[in-house]
N, C-alpha and C positions, 0 to 999 in steps of 0.2 A: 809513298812519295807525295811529293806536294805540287799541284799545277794548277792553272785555270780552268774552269771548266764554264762552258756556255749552261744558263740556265735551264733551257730545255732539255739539257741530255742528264740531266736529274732528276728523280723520279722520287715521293715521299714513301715511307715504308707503312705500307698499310698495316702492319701490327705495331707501329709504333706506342710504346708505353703509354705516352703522354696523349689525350684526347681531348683536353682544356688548350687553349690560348687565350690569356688577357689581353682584349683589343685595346683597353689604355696601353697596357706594356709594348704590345705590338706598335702600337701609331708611337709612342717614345722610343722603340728601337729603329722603328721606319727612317724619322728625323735622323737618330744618329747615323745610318748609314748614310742617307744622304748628304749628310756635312761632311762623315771622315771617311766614309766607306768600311767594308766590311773589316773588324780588327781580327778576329778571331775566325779560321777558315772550317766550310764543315766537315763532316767526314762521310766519305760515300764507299762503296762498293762495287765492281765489277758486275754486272749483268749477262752473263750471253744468255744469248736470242730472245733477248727482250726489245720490245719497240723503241725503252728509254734506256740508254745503257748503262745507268748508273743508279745506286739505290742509295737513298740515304743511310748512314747509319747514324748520326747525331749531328744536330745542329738544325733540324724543322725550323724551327722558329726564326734563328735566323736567314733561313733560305726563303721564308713568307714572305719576313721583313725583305728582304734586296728582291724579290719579284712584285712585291709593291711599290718599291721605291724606282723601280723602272730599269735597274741593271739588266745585263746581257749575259754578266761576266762574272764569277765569283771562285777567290780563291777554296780550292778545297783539296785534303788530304783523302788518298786514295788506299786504301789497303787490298792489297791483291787475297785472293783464298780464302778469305773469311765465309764459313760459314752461313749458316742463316740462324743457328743457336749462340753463334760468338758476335755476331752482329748483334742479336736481341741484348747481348749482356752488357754489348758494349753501349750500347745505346740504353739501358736500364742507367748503367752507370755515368752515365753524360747526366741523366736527367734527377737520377734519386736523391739529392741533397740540393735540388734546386728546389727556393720557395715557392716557386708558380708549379710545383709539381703536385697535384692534390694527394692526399691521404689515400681516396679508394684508385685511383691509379699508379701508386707505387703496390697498395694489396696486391692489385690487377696483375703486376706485374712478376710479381715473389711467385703468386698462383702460377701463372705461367711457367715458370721456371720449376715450380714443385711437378706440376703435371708434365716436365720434360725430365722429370726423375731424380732434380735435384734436392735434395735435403735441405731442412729448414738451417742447419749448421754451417754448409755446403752456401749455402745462399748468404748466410752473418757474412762467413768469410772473404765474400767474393766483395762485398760491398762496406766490408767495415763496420757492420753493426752489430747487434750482440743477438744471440739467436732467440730468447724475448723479444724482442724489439721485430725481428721477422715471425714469430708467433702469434702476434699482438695484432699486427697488421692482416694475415693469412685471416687471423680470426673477423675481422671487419667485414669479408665476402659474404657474410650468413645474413647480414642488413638486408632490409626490403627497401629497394630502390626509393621509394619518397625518403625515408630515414639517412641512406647512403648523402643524397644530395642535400640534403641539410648539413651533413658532416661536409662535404667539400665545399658548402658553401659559407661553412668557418658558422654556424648558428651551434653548436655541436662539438664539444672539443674533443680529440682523440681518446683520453682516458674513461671520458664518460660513455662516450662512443661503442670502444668493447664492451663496458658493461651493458648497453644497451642491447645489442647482438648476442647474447647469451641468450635474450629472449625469445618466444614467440613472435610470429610476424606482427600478434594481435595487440600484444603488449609491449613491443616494440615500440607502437606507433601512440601507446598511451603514454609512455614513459616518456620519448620525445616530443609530444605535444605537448607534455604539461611539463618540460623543462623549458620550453622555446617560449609559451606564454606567460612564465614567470612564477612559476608554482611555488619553487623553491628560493631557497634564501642564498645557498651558495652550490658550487659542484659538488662536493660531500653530499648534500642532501640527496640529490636527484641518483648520484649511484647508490645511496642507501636506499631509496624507494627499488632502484634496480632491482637491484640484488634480494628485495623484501618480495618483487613478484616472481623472482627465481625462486625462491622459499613457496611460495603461495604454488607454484606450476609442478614442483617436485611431489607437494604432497597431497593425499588425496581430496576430494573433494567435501566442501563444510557441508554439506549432506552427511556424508559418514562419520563425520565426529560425534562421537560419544560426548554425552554432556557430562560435566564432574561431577564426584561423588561427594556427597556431603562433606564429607572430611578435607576432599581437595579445595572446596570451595571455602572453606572454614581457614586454611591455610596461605589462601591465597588472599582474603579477608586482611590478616593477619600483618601478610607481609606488604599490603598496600597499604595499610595505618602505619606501621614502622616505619616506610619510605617515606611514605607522605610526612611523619613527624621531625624525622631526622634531616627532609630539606628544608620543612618548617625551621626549625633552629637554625641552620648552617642561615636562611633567607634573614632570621630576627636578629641574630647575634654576629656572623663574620661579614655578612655584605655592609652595614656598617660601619663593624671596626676598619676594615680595609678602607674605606669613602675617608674615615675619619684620619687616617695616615695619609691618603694619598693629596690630605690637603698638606700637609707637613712640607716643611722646606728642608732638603738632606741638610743641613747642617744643625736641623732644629733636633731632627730624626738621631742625627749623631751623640747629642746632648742626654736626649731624653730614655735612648735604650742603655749608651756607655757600651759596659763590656759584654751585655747582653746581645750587640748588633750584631756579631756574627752568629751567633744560635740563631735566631729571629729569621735573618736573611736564608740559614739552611732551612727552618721549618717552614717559610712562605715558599721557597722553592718545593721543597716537597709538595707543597700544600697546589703549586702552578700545575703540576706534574701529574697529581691524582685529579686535578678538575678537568684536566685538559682530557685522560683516558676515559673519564666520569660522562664529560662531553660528548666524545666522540661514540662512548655508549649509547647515549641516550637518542643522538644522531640517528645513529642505527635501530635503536627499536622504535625512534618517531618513524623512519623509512617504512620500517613492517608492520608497524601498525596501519599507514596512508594502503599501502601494500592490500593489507586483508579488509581494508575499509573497500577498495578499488574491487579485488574478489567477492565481497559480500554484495558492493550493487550493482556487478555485471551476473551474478546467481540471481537476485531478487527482480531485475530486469528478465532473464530466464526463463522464471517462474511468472511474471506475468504474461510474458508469450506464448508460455504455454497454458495457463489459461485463459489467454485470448481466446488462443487457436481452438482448446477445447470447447468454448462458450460458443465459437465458431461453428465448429462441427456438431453443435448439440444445435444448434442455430437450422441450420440446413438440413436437416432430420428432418426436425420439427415443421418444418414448411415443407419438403416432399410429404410427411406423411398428414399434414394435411391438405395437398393437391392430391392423393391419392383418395382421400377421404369420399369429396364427391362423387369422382368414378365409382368407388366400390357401391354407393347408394344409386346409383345411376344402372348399375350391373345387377342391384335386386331386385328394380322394381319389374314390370312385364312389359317387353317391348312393343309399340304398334303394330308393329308387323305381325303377332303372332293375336292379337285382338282380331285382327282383318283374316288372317289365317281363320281361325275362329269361326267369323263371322259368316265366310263364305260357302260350308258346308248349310248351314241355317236358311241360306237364300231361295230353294226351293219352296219349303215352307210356307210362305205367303199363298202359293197357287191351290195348297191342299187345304187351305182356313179357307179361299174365298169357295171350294165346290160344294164344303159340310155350311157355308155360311148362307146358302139361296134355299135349302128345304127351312131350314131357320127361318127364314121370314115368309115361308108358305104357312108353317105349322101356326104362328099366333093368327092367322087369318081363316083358318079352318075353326080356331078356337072360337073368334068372332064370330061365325055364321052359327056356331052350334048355340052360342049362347043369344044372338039374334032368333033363334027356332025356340 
C-alpha cells in the first residue's frame, strides 16, 4: 500500500547493497526535490519492536536527499511480510542496474545472496543477467582492497579487473600499478601482462628450470632467424605496397586492378584477418614476456636479500667473535688475585732472612780481628 510517512519513522537498512553515494548526485537530487518534491516514493517495511518502525527497502538515496532538503513527510510504499532475504532482493534489484551502483558492491551483493544458498543461475535469473556476468562479478571479491577501490573508482575497467583478481595479492598490486601509470598502450595489453603473471604463478620456479640442450637451443636459434626474416620481408615489401595503394583514389584503384578488384579485395581481407590474429599473438607473448621479465627481477631482487642477509649474519659472527676474542686472552693470562694469593704465604720469610742475617755481620768482624792479630 502506499501512504505518507513522517521521516523519522524510517529507518536505513544497515545491509543495504549500496555503500557509495555521490554528493554531486545527491546535492542535484537535493534541488530536485526541493523544487518538485519527492516523484518517485521509497519502499519500506514493517518493523515490530523496533525503536523506528519502518526499514527501508529501496530508495536510501532518495530518503538522504528529502532529509536534507528538510521534508517531514515522504510518500512511501509499504509492503507488509516481507522477509529480511526478500527485502535484501528487493533492494539488490532497485539498485543493480543503477550507474551510481559500483561494480564491487553489486559483487558484494551476488556474495551475499550466494552465501544465503543461492546459486550463481538462481541469482542470473532473479536479476536478468546471464549467469557469466554473476560469475564474473562473484569473481572480483578475490581483489585486495587498494585494487577493489581503484576498480569503483572507474581507474580500472571491469574486464581487466577480473583478470587482475585471478592474481596474487602481490601481483595484483603490480599489474594494477603499472596499468593506472600508463605502462601499457591499450586494455589488451595490460590483461596480456595479466594472464603472463598467472603463467609465471602456476609454474615452478626459474631456479628449477633446466637449461636447454644443445639441440633445443640450436632450434630455437633457428626459428628466431626464420621469424625474424619472414617480418623482415612482410616490413620491406607489403608495408609499402599497402602506403602505396592507400594513397590511390577508389576510382583510380578501380581503373588500375579492372577485373582483378574483387580477388585483390578477398586476399587483402584475408591478409586483415591473419594480421589482426598475428597481433593479438604477439600481444600476448609481449604480455609473457614483461610477465617473466617482472618474475626474473622480483627473483634477482630475492637473491640479493638474501645475500644481504647472509653478508649480514656472517657480519655479526665476525664481530661477536671478535668481542669474544679479548675475554678469552683476558681468561689466560694470571689473575691478581691469585699473584697476592701467592704472595702472602712468602711474607713470613723476611723475619727468618733478617735472624740468619745478624751472625752474618759478626762473622766478617771476627774475620777482621783475626787478620788484625
Amino acid at each position: 500500500m502506499f501512504t505518507n510517512l513522517k521521516i523519522e519513522e524510517i529507518a536505513p537498512n544497515p545491509d543495504q547493497p549500496r555503500k557509495f553515494f555521490d554528493e554531486e548526485a545527491h546535492e542535484e537530487l537535493k534541488g530536485s526535490i526541493t523544487e518538485n518534491g519527492l516523484l518517485q516514493p521509497v519502499v519500506v517495511r514493517p518493523v515490530e519492536g523496533a525503536k523506528v518502525p519502518y526499514m527501508l527497502i529501496a530508495g536510501e538515496r532518495r530518503w538522504r536527499a528529502c532529509k536534507a532538503a528538510g521534508l517531514e513527510v515522504v510518500p512511501a510504499k509499504v509492503i507488509e511480510g516481507a522477509s529480511e532475504e526478500q527485502a535484501y532482493v528487493l533492494s539488490i534489484a532497485e539498485n543493480v542496474n543503477r550507474a551510481d551502483m559500483t561494480i564491487m558492491e553489486e559483487a558484494g551483493a551476488y556474495a551475499d545472496l550466494k552465501a544465503a544458498g543461492w546459486t550463481p543461475a538462481k541469482i542470473a535469473k532473479q536479476f536478468g543477467k546471464t549467469e557469466t556476468h554473476i560469475t564474473w562479478r562473484l569473481g572480483l571479491l578475490t581483489l585486495r582492497p587498494e585494487v577493489a577501490e581503484m576498480v569503483d573508482k572507474g581507474q580500472i575497467k571491469n574486464n581487466l579487473a577480473w583478470h587482475i583478481a585471478q592474481l596474487s595479492p602481490a601481483n595484483q598490486m603490480v599489474a594494477a600499478m603499472r596499468y593506472v601509470r600508463g605502462d601499457f598502450d591499450s586494455e589488451a595489453e595490460a590483461q596480456h601482462f595479466a594472464n603472463g603473471l598467472k603463467m609465471m604463478e602456476q609454474q615452478t620456479s626459474l631456479t628449477n628450470e633446466k637449461a636447454p640442450t644443445a639441440e633445443e637451443e640450436d632450434k630455437r636459434k633457428k626459428a628466431k632467424a626464420k621469424a625474424k626474416d619472414g617480418l623482415g620481408r612482410a616490413e620491406e615489401v607489403l608495408i609499402p605496397l599497402l602506403e602505396e595503394l592507400a594513397e590511390k583514389k577508389p576510382e583510380d584503384l578501380a581503373v588500375i586492378l579492372g577485373d582483378d578488384l574483387a580477388r585483390h579485395l578477398r586476399v587483402v581481407g584475408r591478409l586483415h584477418a591473419k594480421v589482426q590474429m598475428v597481433r593479438n599473438l604477439l600481444s600476448k607473448a609481449q604480455g609473457i614476456q614483461r610477465a617473466m621479465e617482472q618474475e626474473f627481477n622480483k627473483a634477482a631482487v630475492e637473491v640479493q636479500q638474501e645475500a644481504a642477509a647472509k653478508k649480514g649474519e656472517e657480519a655479526a659472527k665476525s664481530e661477536a667473535a671478535e668481542a669474544e676474542e679479548p675475554e678469552a686472552k683476558a681468561a689466560a693470562k694470571p689473575q691478581p688475585t691469585e699473584k697476592k694469593a701467592a704472595a702472602k704465604p712468602a711474607a713470613p720469610k723476611p723475619a727468618a732472612a733478617t735472624t740468619s742475617k745478624a751472625p752474618a755481620r759478626r762473622t766478617p768482624a771476627k774475620k777482621a780481628e783475626a787478620a788484625a792479630k
